[in-house]
Structures are given as structure tokens and as C-alpha cells.
C-alpha positions in Angstrom: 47.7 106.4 -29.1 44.4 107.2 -27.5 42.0 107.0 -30.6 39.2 108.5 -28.8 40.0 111.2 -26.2 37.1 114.1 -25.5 38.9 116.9 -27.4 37.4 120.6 -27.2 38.5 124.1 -27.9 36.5 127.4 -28.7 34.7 126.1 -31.5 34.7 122.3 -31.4 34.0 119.3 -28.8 34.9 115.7 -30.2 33.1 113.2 -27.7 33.6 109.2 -28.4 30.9 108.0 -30.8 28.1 105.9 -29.3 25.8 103.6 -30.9 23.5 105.7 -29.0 24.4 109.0 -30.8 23.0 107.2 -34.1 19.6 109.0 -34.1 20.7 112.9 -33.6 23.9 111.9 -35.6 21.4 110.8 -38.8 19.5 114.0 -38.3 22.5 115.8 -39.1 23.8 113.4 -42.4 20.2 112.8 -44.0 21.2 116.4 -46.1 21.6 114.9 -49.6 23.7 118.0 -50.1 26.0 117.1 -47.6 27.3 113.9 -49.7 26.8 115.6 -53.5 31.1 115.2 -53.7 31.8 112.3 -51.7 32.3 108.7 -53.5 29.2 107.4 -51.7 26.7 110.6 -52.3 23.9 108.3 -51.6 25.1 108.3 -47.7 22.0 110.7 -46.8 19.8 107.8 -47.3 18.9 106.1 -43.7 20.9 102.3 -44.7 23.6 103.5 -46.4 24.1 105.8 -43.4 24.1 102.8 -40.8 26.8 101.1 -42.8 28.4 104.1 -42.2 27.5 104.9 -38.5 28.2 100.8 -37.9 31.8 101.5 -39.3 32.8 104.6 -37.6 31.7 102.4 -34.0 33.4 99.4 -35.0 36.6 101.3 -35.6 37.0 102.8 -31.8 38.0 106.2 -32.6 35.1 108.1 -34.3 34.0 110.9 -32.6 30.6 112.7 -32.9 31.4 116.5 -33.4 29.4 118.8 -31.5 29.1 122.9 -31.5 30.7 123.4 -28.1 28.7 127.0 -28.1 25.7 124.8 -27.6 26.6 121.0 -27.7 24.2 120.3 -31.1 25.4 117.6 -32.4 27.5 118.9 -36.1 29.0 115.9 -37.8 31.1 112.9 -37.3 34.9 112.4 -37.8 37.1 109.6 -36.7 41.0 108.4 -36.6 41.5 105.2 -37.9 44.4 102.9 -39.3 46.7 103.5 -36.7 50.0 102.3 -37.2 52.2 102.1 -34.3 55.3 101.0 -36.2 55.0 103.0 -38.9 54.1 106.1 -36.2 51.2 107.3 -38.8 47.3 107.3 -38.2 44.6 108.7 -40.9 42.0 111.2 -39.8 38.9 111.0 -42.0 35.4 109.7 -42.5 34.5 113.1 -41.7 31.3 115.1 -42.3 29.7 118.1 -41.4 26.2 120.3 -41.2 25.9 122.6 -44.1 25.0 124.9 -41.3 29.4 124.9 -40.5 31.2 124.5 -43.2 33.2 127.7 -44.8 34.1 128.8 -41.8 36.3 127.7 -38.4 34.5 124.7 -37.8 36.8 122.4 -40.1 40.1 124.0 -38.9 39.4 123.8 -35.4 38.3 120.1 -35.6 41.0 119.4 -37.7 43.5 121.5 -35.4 42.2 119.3 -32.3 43.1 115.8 -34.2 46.2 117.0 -35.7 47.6 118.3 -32.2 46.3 114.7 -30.2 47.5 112.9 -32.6 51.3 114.1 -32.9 51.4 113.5 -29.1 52.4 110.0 -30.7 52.9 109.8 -34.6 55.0 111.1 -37.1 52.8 110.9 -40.0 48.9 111.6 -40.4 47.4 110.6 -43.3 44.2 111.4 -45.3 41.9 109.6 -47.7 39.2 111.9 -50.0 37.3 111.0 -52.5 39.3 111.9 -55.7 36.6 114.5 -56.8 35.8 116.1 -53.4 37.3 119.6 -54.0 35.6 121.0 -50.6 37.8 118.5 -48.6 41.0 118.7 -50.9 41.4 122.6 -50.4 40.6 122.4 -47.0 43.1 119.9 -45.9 45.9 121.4 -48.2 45.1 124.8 -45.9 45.6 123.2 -42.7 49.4 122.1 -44.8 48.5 118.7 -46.3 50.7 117.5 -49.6 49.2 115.6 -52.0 51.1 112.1 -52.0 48.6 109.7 -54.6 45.8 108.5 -56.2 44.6 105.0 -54.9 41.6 102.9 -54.4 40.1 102.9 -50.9 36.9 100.5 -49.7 34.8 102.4 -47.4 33.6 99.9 -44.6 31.3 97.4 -46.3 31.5 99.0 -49.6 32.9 98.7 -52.9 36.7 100.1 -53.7 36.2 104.1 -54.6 38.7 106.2 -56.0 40.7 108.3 -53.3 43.8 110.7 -53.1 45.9 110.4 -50.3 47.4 113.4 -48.6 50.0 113.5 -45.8 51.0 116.1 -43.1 54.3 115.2 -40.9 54.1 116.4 -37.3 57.6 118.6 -38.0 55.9 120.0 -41.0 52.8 121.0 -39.1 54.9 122.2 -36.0 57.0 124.3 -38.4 53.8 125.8 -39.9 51.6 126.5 -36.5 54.2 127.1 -34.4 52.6 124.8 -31.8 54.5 122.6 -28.4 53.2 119.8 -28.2 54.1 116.5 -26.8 
């Protein structure tokens, strides 16, 4: 699986993260709001933030996500975890401008990852922090289950509590009627 393609529609353009994107990406995360349900709420704060941004290049398929009306930089997403024998890869690490959320910017990104990736997995998975509500009813629109509670350590940080969800690519295929590979 190609973790980082250049993925676009309407709404959306994922481009592969660069260490170089770190400055205009920081801009965008340094809204305390942003993080008030996340397990690491303190990530608006400039090195919490690198530990972040340092984890989302070392993994080699984050994407900085960018308003394709006018390529301003959004938020930051990434695939991660893939798992070629068990066909599943997770989508997550994902945040975005206050400025887009509520609306189609979620659902579009989302759209785009879900639709790459079940060009070659069965299973995508997510992790959210257990009391992140925002990101639980989002994902359970796009057709998400709820599977478990677990523990999940963040890159370079302590264990936090998560919930795993799960969409299968027949589920999904069922639901938006798509063709794709």
C-alpha cells in the first residue's frame, strides 16, 4: 500500500508531510481549542507539538491537509500501522482548523483515505481518545463500529486511553456504493 499518495477531491488535497511543512502546519495546531477532547490537550503548546509533527514524519504516511479551494494549509492526518498480512491499516493522528470542522471537510478527507486505502486492505482501523465525542460521532457517520476500549501510546508519550473502531472495505462499499480497486 502506498501510505502517502497526493489525494484531492472538491474539498480536500492530502499532500505527503514534510519536515518543511512544520512551521505553517504549527500555525494551524497552536488553537488550544483544537486539542480541549483529545488525550494530549496540551498539543497546542510548540514541544508537545514537535513530538507530534516528529511522529507523523517518522511514520511515512502523514499527510498535511490543505483547503484545495485555496491550498491553506487545514490540519494533518496520517495512515499508519499497516499490516500487510492482516490486510488492515489505521487512519488517525488527525486534526483540523476550527475554521473546518462541522462541515464537509472531515468526510471528504476521510472519504479520500477510506477509498486509497481499500485499493489494498480489508480492514481500516481507528484509534480516538476514549472521551473525544467530536471524533467518535464523526467516524461512526462515515460507518465505523465501535470494536474496544484499549490503551494506545502516542509516539513518545505515555499509554492514553483509546477506543478502537473498525470499518471493513465490503461494509463501506455496501454503504457508499463506490468501485473501487
Amino acid at each position: 500500500m502506498n501510505l502517502q499518495p497526493t489525494l484531492a477531491s472538491t474539498w480536500i488535497r492530502l499532500v505527503p508531510l514534510r519536515e518543511a511543512d512544520f512551521e505553517t502546519l504549527y500555525n494551524v495546531a497552536s488553537d488550544p481549542l483544537i486539542w480541549t477532547q483529545h488525550p494530549n490537550p496540551d498539543r497546542y503548546q510548540r514541544d508537545v507539538f514537535r513530538r507530534y509533527f516528529d511522529g507523523a514524519i517518522q511514520s511515512g504516511g502523514a499527510f498535511q491537509v490543505l483547503d484545495a479551494r485555496n491550498d491553506q494549509p487545514i490540519g494533518c492526518t496520517r495512515y499508519y500501522n499497516y499490516n500487510p498480512e492482516l490486510k488492515s491499516v489505521l487512519i488517525g493522528y488527525t486534526f483540523l482548523a476550527r475554521s473546518h470542522w462541522g462541515g464537509v471537510f472531515n468526510p471528504a478527507m476521510k472519504q479520500l483515505m477510506l477509498e486509497h486505502a481499500f485499493t489494498s486492505v480489508q480492514t481500516v482501523l481507528f484509534h480516538i481518545g476514549i472521551n473525544n465525542r467530536r471524533s467518535r460521532i464523526a467516524i461512526e457517520r462515515l460507518g465505523a463500529t465501535f470494536v474496544r476500549e484499549l490503551e494506545v501510546a502516542y509516539h513518545a508519550e505515555p499509554l492514553k486511553q483509546n477506543v478502537e473502531y473498525a470499518i471493513t472495505r465490503d461494509a463501506y462499499l455496501s454503504q457508499h456504493r463506490l468501485t473501487t480497486g
